[in-house]
MARGUBA-652946 format. One line per 2 residues: number of its first residue (from 1); for each residue x, y, z of N, C-alpha, C, O. Coordinates in nm, 4 decimals, padded with zeros to 6 digits. Layout:
# MARGUBA-652946
NUM> X/Y/Z/X/Y/Z/X/Y/Z/X/Y/Z ~ ...
# end
This chain:
# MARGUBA-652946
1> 07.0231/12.2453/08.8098/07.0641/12.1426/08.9040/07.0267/12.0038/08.8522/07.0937/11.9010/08.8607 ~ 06.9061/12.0212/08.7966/06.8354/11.8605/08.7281/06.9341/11.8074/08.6366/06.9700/11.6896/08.6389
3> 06.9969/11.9329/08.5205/07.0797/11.8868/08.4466/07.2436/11.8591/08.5041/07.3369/11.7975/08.4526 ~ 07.2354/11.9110/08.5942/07.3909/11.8310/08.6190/07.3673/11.6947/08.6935/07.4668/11.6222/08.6938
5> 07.2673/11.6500/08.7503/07.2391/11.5694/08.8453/07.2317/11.4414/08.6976/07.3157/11.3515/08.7024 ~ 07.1347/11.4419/08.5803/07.1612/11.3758/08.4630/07.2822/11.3755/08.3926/07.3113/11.2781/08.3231
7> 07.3453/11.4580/08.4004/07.5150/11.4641/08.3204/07.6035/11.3168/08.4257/07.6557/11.2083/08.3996 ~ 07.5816/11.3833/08.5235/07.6711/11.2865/08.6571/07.6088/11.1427/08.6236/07.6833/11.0457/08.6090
9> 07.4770/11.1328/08.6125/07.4292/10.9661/08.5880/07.4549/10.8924/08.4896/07.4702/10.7707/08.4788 ~ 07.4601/11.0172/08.3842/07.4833/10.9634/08.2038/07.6502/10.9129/08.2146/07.6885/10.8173/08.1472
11> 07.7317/10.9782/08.2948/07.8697/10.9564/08.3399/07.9137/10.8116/08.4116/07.9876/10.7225/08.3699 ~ 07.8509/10.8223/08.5156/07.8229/10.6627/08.5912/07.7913/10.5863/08.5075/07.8741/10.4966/08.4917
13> 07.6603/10.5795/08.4118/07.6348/10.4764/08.3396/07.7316/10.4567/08.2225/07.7071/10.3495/08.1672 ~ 07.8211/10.5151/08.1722/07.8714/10.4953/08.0697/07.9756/10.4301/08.1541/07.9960/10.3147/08.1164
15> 08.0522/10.4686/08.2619/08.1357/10.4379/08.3573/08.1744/10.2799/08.3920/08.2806/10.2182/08.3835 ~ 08.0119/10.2339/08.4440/07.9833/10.0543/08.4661/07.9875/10.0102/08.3262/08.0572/09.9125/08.2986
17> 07.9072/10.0832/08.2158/07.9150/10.0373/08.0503/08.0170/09.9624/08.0448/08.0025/09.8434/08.0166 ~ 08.1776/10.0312/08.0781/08.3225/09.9843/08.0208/08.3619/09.9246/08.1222/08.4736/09.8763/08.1037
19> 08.3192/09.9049/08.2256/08.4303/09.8598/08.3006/08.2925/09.6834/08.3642/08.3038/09.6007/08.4547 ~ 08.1887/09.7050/08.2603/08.0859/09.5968/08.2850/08.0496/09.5793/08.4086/08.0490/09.4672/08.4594
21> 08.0179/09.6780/08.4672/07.9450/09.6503/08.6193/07.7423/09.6922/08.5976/07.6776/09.7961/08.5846 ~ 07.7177/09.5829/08.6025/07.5846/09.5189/08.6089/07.5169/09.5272/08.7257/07.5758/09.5080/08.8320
23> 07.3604/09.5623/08.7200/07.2930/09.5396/08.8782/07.3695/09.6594/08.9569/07.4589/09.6271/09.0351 ~ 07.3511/09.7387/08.9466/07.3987/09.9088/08.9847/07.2660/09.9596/09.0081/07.1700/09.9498/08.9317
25> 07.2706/10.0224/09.1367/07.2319/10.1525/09.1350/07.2835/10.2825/09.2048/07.3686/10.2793/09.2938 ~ 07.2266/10.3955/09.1587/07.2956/10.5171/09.1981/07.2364/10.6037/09.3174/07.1196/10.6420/09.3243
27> 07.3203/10.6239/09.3948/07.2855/10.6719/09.5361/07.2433/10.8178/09.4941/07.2681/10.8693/09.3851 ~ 07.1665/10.8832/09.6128/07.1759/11.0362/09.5929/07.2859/11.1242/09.6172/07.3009/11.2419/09.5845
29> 07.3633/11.0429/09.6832/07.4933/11.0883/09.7137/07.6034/11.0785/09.5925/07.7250/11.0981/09.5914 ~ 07.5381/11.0516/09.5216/07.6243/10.9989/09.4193/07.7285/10.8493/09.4313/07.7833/10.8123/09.3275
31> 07.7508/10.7694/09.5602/07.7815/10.6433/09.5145/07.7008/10.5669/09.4424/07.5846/10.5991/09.4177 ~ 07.7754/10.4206/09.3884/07.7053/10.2872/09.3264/07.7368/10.1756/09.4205/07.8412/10.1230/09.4590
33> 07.5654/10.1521/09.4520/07.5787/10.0447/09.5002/07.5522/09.9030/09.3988/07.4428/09.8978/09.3427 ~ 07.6513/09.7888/09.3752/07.6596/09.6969/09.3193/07.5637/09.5953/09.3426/07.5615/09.5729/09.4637
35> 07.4811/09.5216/09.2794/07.4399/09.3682/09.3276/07.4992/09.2790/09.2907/07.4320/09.2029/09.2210 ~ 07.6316/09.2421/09.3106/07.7045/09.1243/09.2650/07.8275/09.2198/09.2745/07.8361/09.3260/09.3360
37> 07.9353/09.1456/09.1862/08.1042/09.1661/09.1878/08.0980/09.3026/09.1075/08.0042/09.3481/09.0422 ~ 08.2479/09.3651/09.1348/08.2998/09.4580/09.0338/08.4530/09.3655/09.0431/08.5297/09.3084/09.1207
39> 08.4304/09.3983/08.9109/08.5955/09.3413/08.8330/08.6738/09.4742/08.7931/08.6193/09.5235/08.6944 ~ 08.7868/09.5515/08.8376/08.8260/09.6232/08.8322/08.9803/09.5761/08.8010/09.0626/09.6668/08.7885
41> 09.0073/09.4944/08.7930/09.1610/09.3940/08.7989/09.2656/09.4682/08.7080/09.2207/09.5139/08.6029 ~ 09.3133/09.4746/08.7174/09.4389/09.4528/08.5869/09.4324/09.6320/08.4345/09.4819/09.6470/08.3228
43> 09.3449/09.7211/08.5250/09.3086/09.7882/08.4140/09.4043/09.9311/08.3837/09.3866/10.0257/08.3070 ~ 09.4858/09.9066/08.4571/09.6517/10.0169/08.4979/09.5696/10.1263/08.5729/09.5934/10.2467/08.5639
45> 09.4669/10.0690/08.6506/09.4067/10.2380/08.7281/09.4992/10.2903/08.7989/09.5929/10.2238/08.8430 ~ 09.4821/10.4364/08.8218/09.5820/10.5516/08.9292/09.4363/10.5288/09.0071/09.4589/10.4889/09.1214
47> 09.3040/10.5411/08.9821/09.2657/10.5901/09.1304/09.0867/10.5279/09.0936/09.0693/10.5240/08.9718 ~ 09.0038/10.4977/09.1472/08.8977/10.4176/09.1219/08.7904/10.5560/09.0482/08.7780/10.6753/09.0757
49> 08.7092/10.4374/08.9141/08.6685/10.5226/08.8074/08.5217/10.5833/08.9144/08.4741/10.6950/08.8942 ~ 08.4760/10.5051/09.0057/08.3185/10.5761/09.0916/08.3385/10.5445/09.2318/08.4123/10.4485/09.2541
51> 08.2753/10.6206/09.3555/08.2689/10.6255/09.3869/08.1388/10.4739/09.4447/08.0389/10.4508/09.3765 ~ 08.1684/10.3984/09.5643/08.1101/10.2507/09.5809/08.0704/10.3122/09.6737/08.1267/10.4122/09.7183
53> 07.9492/10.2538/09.7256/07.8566/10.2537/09.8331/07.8715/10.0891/09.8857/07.9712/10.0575/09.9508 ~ 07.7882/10.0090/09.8598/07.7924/09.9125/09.9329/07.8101/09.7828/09.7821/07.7427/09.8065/09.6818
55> 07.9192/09.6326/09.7837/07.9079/09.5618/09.6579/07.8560/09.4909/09.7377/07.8530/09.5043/09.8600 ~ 07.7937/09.3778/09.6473/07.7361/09.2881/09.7074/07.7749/09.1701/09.7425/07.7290/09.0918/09.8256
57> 07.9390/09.1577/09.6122/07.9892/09.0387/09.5767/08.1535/09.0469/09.6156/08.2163/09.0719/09.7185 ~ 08.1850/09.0150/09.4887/08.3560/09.0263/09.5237/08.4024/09.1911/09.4745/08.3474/09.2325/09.3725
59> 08.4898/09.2727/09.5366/08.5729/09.3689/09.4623/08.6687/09.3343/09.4229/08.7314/09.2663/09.5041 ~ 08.7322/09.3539/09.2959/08.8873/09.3150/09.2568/08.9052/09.4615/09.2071/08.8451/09.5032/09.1081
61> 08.9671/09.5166/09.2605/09.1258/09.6065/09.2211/09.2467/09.5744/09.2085/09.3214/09.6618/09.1644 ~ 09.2980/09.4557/09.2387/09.3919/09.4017/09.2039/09.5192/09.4129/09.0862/09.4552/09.3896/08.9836
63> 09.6204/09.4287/09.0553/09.7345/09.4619/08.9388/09.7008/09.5752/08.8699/09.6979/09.5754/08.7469 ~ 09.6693/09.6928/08.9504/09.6439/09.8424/08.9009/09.7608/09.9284/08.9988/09.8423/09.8710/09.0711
65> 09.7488/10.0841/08.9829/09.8452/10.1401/08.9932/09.7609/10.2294/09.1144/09.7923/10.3461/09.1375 ~ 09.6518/10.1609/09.1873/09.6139/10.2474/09.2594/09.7380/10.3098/09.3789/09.8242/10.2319/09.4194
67> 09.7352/10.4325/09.4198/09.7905/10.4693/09.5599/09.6945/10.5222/09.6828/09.7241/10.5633/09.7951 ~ 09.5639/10.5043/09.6151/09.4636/10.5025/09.7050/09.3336/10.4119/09.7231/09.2873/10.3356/09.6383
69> 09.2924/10.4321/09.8301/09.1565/10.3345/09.8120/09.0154/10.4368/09.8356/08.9078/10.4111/09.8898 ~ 09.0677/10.5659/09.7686/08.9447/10.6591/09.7698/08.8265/10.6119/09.6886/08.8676/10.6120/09.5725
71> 08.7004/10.5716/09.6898/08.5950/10.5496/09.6060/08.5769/10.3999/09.6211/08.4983/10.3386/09.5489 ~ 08.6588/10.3336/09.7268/08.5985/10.2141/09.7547/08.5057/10.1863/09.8355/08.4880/10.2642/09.9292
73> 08.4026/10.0433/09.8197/08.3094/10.0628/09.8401/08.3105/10.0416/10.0049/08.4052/09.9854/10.0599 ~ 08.1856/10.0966/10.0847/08.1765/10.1038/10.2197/08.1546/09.9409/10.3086/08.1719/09.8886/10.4187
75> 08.1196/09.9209/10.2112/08.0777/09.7407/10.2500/08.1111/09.6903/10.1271/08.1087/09.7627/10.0276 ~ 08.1505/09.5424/10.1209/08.2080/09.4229/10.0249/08.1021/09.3123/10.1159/08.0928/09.3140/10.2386
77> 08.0323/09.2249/10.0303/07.9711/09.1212/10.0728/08.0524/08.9773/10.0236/07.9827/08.8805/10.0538 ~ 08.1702/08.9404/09.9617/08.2542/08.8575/09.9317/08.3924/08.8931/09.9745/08.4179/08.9586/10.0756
79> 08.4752/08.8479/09.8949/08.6235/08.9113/09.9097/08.6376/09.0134/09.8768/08.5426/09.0538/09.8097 ~ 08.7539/09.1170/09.8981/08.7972/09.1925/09.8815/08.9383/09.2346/09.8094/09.0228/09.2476/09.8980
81> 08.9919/09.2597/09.6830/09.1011/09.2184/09.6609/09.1778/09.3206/09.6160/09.1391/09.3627/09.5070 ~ 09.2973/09.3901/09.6724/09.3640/09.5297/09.6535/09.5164/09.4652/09.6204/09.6156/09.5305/09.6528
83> 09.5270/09.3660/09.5704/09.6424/09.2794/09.5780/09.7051/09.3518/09.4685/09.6404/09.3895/09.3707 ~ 09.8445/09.3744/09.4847/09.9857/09.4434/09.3867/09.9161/09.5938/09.3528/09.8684/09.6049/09.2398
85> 09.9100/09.6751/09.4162/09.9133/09.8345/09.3793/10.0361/09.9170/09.4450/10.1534/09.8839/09.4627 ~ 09.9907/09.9946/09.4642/10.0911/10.1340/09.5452/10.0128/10.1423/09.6512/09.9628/10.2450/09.6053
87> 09.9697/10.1319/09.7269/09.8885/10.1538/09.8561/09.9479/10.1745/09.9494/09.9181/10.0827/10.0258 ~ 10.0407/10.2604/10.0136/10.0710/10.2979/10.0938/09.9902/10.3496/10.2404/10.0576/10.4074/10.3257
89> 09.8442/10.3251/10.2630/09.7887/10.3938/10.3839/09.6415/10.3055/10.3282/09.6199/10.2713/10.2119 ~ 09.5612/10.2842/10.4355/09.4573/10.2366/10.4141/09.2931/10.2931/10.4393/09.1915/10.2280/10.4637
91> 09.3100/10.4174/10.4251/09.1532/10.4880/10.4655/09.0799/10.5138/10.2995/09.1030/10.5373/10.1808 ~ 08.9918/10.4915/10.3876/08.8794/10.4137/10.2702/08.8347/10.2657/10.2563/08.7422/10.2176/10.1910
93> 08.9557/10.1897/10.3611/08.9192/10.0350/10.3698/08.7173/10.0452/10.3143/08.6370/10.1379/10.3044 ~ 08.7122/09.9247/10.2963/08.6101/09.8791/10.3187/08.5849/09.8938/10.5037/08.6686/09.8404/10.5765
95> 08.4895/09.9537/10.5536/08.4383/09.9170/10.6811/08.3978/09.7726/10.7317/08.4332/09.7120/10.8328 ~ 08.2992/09.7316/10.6133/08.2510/09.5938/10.6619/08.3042/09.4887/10.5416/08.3109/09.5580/10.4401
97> 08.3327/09.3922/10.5193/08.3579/09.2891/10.4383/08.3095/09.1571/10.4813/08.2895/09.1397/10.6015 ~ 08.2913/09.0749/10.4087/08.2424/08.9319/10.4729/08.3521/08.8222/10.4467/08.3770/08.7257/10.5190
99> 08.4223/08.8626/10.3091/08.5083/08.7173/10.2947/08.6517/08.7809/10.3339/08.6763/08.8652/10.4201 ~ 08.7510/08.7057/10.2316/08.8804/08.7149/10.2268/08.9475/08.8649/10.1694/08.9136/08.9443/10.0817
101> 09.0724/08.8573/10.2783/09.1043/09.0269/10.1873/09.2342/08.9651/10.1618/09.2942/08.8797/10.2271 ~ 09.2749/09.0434/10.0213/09.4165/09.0209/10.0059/09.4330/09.1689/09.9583/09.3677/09.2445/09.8864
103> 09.5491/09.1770/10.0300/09.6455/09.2942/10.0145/09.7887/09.3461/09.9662/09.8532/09.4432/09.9265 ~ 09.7915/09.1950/10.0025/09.9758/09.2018/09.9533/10.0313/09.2368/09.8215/09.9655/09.2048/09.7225
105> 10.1044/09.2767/09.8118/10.2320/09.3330/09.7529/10.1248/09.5018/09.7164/10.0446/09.5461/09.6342 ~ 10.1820/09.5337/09.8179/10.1747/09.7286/09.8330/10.2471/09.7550/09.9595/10.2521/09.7099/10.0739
107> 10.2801/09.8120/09.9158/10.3774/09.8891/10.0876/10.3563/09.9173/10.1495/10.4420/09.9732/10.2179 ~ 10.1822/09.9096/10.2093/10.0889/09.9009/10.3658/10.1314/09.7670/10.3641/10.1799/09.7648/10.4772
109> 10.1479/09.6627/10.3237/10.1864/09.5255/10.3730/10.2522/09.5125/10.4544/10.2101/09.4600/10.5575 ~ 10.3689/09.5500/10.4445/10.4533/09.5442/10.5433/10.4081/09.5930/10.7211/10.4524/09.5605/10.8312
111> 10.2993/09.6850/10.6739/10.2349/09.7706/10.8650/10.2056/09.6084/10.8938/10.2642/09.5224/10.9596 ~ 10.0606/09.6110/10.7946/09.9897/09.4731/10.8263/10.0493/09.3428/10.8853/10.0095/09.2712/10.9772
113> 10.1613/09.3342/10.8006/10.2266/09.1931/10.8543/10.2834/09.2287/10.9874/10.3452/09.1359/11.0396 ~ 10.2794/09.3134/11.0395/10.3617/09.3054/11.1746/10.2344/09.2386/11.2819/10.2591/09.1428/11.3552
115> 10.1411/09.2841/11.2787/09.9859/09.2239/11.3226/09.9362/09.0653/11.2832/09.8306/09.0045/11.3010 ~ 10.0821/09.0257/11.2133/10.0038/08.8940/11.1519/09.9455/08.8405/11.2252/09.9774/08.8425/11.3441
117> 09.8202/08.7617/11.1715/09.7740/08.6591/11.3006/09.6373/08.6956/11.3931/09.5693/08.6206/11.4632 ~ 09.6205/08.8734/11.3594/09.5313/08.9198/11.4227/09.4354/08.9888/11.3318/09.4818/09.0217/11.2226
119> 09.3290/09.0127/11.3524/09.2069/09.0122/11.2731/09.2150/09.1311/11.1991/09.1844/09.2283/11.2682 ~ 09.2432/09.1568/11.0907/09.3079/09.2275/10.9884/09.1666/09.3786/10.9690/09.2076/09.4877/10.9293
121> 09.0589/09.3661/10.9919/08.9667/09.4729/11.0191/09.0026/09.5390/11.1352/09.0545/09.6484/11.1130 ~ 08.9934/09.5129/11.2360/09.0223/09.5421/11.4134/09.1770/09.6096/11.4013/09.2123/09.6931/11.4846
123> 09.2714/09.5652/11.2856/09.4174/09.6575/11.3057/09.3801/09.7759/11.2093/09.3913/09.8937/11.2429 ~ 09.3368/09.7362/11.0921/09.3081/09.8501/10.9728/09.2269/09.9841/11.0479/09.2674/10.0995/11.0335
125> 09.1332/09.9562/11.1114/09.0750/10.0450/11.2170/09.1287/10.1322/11.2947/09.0933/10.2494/11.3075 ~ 09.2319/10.0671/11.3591/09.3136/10.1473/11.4775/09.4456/10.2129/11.3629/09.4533/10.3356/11.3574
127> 09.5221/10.1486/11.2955/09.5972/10.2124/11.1930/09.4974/10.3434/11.1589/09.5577/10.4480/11.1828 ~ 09.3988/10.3596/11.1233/09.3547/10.4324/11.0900/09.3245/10.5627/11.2016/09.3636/10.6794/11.2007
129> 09.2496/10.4976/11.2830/09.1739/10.6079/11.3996/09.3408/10.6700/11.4595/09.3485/10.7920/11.4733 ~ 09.3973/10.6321/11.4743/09.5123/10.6167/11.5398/09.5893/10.7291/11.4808/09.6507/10.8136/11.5460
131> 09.5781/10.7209/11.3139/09.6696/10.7904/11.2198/09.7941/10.7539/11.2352/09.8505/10.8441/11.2972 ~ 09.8487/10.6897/11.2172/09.9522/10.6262/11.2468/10.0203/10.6645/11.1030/10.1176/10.7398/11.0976
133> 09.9800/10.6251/11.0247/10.0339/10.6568/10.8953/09.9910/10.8199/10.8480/09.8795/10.8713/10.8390 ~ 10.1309/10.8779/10.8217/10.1037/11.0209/10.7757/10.1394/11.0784/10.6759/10.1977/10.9899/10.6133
135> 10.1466/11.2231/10.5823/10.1839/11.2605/10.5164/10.1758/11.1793/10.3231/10.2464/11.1793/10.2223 ~ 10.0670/11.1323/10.3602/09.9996/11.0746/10.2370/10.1048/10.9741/10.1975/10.1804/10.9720/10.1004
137> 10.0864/10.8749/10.3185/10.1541/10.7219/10.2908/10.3106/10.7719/10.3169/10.3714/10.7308/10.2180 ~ 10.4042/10.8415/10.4038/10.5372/10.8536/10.3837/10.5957/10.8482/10.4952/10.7155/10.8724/10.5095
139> 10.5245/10.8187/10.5782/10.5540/10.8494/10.7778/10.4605/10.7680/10.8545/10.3402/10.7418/10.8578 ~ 10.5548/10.7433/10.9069/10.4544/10.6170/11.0563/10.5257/10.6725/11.1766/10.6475/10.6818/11.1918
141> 10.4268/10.7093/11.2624/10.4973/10.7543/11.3395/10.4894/10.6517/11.4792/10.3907/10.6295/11.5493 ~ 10.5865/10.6143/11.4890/10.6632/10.4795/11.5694/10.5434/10.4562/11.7252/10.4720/10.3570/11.7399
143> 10.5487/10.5408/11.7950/10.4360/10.5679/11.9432/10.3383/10.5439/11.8974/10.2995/10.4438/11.9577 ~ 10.2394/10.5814/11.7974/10.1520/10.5821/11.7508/10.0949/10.4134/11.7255/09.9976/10.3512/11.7682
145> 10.1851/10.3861/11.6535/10.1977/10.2109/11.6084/10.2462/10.1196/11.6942/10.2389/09.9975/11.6799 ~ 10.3009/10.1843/11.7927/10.3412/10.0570/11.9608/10.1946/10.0989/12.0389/10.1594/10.0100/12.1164
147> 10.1111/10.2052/12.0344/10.0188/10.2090/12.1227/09.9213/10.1265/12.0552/09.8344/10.0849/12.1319 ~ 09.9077/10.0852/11.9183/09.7986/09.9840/11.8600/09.8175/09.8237/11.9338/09.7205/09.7573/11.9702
149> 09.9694/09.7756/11.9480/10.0547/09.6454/12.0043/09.9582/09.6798/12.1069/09.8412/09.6451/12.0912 ~ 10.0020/09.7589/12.2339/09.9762/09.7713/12.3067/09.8415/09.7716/12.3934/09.8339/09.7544/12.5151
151> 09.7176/09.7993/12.2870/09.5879/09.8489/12.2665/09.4955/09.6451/12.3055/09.4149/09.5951/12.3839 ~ 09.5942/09.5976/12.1717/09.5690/09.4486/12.1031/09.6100/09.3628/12.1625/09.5807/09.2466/12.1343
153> 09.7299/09.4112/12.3121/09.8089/09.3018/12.3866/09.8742/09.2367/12.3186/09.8507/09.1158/12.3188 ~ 09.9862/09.2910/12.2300/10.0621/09.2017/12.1331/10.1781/09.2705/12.1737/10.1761/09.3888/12.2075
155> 10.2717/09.2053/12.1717/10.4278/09.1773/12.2435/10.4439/09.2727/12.0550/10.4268/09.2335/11.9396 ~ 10.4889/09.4215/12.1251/10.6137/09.5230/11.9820/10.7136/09.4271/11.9674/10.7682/09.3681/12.0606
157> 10.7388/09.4112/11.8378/10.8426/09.3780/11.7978/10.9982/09.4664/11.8128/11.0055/09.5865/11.7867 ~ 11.1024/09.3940/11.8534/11.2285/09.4128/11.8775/11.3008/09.5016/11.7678/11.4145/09.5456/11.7851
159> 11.2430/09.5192/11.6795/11.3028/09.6180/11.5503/11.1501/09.5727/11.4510/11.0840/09.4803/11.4036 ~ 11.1636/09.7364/11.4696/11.0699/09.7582/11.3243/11.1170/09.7954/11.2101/11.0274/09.8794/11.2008
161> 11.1686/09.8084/11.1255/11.2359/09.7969/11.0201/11.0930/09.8104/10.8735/11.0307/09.7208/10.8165 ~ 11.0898/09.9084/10.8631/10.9656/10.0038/10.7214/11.0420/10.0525/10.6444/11.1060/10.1534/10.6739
163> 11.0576/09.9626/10.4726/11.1423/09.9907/10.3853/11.0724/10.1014/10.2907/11.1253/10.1731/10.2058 ~ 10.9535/10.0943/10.3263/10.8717/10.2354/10.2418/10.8494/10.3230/10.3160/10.7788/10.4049/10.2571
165> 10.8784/10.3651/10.4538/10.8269/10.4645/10.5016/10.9386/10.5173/10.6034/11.0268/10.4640/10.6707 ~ 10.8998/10.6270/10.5857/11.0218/10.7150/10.7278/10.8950/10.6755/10.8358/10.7768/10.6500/10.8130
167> 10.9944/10.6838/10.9991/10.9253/10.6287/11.1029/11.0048/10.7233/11.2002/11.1221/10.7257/11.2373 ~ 10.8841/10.8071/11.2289/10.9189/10.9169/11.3811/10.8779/10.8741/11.4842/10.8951/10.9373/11.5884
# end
């Protein structure tokens, strides 16, 4: 058990090595919690190289090929940045964040923007608890997403119109 528990760390550390994440440490759970930023930007990821516990600073995932936000971290203490992937569904958000999130250009954008205007944690939440989004990013199911309007006191929009997703 000792030796797989050292294989998994020797893994992590080589992990932050390449991708230069500094001021790490390793949970027993096996997340990393960061003291400062991870730069993850631009590196053609499908899916995040560790599992995050809490950063301290900024996250950038940004111009990768993620379609998930599995292994992101539980808390962000700066911005947050998931900007141009495949992201179709949002569990795994960050729970807590302190600064700016950008999200746009992924095809959860489009849920989001219908909420414009309203506090973008407080919808990601109910999108979520709600399940609103199903079948691994391919279905929204329409009741589901008028009872969030409804939840938030926000006037449904007159046509919903989801160019990435079927809507039951």
């Amino acid at each position: 058990m000792r030796l797989i528990k050292l294989f998994e760390n020797f893994k992590i550390f080589f992990i932050c090595k390449r991708y230069y994440i500094k001021n790490y440490t390793i949970n027993s759970d096996g997340t990393v919690d960061v003291d400062g930023d991870v730069h993850l930007f631009d590196k053609e990821l499908t899916k995040l190289p560790l599992k995050f516990g809490k950063v301290g600073g900024n996250f950038n995932c940004n111009f990768n090929k993620l379609t998930t936000l599995e292994g992101c971290p539980q808390s962000v203490g700066g911005y947050f940045n998931c900007y141009n992937n495949y992201l179709k569904d949002l569990y795994s958000f960050p729970e807590f964040f302190d600064g700016e999130v950008y999200y746009q250009s992924n095809p959860v954008s489009e849920i989001l923007y219908l909420f414009d205007g309203y506090r973008l944690g407080k919808v990601i939440d109910f999108l979520n608890e709600y399940d609103v989004i199903q079948q691994d990013g391919k279905v929204v199911i329409l009741d589901r997403l008028e009872e969030i309007f409804h939840t938030l006191n926000m006037q449904i929009p007159k046509e919903i119109n989801l160019k990435n997703y079927e809507v039951y």
